[in-house]
N, C-alpha and C positions, 0 to 999 in steps of 0.2 A: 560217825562215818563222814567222809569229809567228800566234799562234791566240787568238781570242775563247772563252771559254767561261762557263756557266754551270752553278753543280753544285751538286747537289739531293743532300745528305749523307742518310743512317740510311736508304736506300730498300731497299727488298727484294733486287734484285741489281742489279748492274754493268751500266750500258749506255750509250752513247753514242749519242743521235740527235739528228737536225739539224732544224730547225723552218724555216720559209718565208723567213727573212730571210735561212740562211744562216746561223746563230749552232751553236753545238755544246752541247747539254745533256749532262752529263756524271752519273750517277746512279752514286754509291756506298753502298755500306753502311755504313762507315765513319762514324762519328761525329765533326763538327766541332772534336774535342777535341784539342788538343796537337800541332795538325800532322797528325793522322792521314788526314783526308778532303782534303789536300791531296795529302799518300803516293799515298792509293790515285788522285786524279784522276790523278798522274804515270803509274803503271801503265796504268791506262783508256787513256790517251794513248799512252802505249810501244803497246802492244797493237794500240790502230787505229792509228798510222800505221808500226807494223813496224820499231819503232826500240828502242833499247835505253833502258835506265832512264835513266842517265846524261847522254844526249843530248836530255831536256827538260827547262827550265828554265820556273822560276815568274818571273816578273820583276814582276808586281805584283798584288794582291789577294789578298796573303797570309790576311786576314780575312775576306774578302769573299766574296758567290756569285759576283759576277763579278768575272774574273782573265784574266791574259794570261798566254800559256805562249812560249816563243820552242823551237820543234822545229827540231832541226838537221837538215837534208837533205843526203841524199847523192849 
């Protein structure tokens, strides 16, 4: 399944909420820097949808706020 998200780096803590359209905000603490607030969105993600680290992938907007994540289902 493939996931929209948007993610709001250096926030005070980790949380994932979804806004009216439907889109998934993803807030880490993590700073935009070297991959890291990418890391932690992976986690966020592992987390809600009860999956393991390994089983989400970034497939684009490595740079970006907004990114697509492809979550394997079981």
């Amino acid at each position: 399944m493939r996931v929209s998200v948007i993610v709001h780096p250096n926030s005070r803590k980790t949380r994932i909420e979804k806004d009216l359209m439907g889109m998934l905000h993803v807030y880490v603490n993590a700073p935009p820097l070297e991959g890291k607030a990418n890391e932690a969105v992976t986690e966020a993600l592992a987390d809600f949808f009860k999956n393991k680290k390994n089983e989400i992938f970034l497939l684009s907007g490595a740079k970006s706020k907004n990114k697509i994540f492809e979550v394997k289902t079981k």
